[in-house]
C-alpha positions in Angstrom: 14.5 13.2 -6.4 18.0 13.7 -7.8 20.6 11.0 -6.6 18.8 10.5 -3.2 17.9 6.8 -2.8 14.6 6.5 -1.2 13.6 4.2 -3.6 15.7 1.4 -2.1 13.8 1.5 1.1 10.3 1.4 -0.7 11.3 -2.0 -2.2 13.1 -3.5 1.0 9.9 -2.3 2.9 7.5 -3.5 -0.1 8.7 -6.7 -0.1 9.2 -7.6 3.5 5.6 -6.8 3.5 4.8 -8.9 0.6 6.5 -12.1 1.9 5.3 -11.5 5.5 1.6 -12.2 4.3 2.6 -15.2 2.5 3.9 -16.7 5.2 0.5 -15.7 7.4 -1.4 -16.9 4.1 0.6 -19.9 3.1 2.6 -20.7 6.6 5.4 -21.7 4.4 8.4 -20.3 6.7 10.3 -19.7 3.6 8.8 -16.3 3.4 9.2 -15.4 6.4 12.9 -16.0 6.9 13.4 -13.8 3.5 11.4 -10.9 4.7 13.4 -10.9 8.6 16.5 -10.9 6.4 15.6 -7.7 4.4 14.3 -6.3 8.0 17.4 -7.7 9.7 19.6 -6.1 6.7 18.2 -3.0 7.1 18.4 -2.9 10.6 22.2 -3.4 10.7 23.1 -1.1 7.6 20.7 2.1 8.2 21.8 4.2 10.1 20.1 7.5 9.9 17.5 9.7 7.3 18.9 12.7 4.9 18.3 14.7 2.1 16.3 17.7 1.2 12.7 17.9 2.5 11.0 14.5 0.9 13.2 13.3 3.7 9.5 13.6 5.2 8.1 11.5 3.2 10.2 8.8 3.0 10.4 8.7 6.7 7.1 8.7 7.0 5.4 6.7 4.2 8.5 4.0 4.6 8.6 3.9 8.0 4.8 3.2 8.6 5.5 0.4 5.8 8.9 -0.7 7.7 6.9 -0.6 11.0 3.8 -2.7 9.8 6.0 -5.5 8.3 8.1 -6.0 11.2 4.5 -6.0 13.3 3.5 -8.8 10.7 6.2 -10.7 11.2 7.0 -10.6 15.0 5.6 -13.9 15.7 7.3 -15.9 13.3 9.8 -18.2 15.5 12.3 -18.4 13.3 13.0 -14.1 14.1 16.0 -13.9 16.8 14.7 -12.5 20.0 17.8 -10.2 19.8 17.3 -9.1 15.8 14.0 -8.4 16.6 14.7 -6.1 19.6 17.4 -4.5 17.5 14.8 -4.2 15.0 12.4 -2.2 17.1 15.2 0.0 18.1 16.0 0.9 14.8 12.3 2.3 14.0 12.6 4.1 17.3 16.0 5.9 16.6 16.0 6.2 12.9 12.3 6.6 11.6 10.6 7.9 14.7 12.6 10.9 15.3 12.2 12.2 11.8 8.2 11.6 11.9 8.4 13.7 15.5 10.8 16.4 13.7 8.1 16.7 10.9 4.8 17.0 12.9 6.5 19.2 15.0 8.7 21.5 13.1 7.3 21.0 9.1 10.7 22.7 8.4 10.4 25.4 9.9 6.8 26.3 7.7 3.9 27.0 9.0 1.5 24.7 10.6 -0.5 24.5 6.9 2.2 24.8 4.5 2.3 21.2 4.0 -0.5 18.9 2.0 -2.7 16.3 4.5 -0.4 13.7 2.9 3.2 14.5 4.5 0.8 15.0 7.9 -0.8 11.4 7.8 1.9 9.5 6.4 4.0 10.5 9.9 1.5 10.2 11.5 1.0 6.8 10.8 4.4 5.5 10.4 4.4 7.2 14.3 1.3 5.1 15.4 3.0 2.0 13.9 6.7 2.4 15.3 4.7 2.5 18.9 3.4 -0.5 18.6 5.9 -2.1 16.7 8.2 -1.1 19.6 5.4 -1.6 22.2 5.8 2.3 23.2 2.6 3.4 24.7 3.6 6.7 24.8 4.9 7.2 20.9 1.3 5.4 19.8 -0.3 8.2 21.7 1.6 10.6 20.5 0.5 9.6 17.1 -3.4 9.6 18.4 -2.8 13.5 19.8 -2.1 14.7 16.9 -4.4 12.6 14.8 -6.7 14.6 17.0 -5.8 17.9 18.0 -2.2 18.1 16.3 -1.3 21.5 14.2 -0.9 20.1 11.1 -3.1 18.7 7.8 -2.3 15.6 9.3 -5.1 16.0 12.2 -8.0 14.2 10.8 -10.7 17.0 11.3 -8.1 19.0 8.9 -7.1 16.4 6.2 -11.2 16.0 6.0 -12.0 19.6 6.7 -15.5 19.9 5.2 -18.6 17.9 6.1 -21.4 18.4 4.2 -25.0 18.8 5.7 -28.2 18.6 4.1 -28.8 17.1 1.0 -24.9 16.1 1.2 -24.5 15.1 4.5 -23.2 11.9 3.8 -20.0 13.3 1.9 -17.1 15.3 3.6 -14.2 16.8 1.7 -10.6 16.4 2.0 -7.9 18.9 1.9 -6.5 17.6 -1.0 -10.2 17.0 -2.7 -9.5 19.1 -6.0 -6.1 18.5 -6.9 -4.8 15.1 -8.9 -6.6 12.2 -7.6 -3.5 10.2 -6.8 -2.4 12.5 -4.2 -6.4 12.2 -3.1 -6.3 8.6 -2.9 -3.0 8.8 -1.1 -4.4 10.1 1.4 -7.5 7.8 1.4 -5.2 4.6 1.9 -3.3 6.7 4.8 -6.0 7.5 6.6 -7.8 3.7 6.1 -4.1 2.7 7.9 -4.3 5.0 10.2 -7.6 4.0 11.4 -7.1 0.5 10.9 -4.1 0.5 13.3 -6.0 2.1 15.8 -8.8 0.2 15.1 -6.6 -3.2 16.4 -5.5 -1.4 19.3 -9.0 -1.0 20.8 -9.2 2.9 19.1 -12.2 3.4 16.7 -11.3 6.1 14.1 -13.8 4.8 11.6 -16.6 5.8 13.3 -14.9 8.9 15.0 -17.4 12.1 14.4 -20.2 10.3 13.1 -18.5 7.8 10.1 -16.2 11.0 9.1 -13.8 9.0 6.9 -16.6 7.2 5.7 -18.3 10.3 4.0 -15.1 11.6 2.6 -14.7 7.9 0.8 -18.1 8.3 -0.8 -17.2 12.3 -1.9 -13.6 11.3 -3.8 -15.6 7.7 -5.4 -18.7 10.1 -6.4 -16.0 12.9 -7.8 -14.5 9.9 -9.9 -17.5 8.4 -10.9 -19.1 11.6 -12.1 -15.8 13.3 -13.6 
């Protein structure tokens, strides 16, 4: 919004991503050594978050993306032991205190004021900077608040409805009812979410009784029958 210039981070992250699964795909080292220099780049020139409150989301939907590539790509050989240190410092000093700031603070709001959206993306771009960084600790943060945390980011309040009966195998979101590409945002945040847990020995997809699973089927039946 305005002259702010988050956009430059979606692409760097975007791409980084993009190559790093070509290399895992194609194991043509080419890709890989583009997407370390984007990370490597970004690493050296970015030095902190501003702007008005997207901040929030840009920290949090780019970091999570930031996080994941460099996770992708920490493997490859050709990544400098050093760059790749410096790299994991960076998510921990510039992205991860801006997720914290957000789940903890919301600007000064209320716990609620926010959609599920701004919740899960820092959530997740938390869970990812913790292993990314191998940080125990910040990856647990991340699965406290996934759990019990204040926001719509806690999973049990981004899904806050499960149906019983007739229903009982849909459950509806927070943002069920408003435009569906904020809906499905939150689908593919939550499927990350999970799905870095998942490879870290913690099952979300099964967490109170296939929970995600039943809000999938309520937004795919709202599509399909509206």
């Amino acid at each position: 919004s305005g002259d702010e210039n988050y956009m430059n981070a979606a692409r760097g992250a975007a791409a980084a991503y993009q190559l790093g699964l070509r290399w895992k795909i194609e194991q043509n080292d080419e890709y890989a050594a583009k997407a370390v220099d984007i990370l490597n780049q970004w690493a050296d020139v970015c030095t902190g978050l501003g702007g008005n409150s997207n901040v929030s989301l840009a920290a949090g939907i780019y970091g999570y993306e930031f996080a994941i590539a460099g996770e992708l790509l920490r493997d490859y050989p050709g990544w400098n032991a050093k760059d790749f240190t410096d790299y994991q410092n960076w998510m921990v000093d510039v992205f991860y205190p801006a997720n914290k700031d957000f789940l903890v603070r919301h600007h000064g709001t209320t716990d609620l004021h926010y959609w599920a959206n701004w919740g899960l993306c820092n959530v997740a771009s938390v869970m990812a900077i913790g292993i990314l960084a191998d940080r125990r600790d910040i990856y647990n943060e991340a699965i406290e608040h996934f759990q019990t945390g204040s926001t719509n980011g806690r999973l049990t309040r981004a899904i806050y409805h499960v149906f019983t009966g007739e229903y009982a195998n849909f459950a509806q979101m927070q943002e069920s009812g408003r435009d569906q590409g904020h809906t499905l945002m939150c689908v593919g945040l939550l499927g990350t979410i999970c799905q870095l847990a998942y490879n870290q020995g913690d099952d979300f997809f099964k967490y109170k009784e296939n929970m995600f699973l039943k809000a999938c089927e309520y937004v795919a039946c709202y599509n399909y029958t509206t």
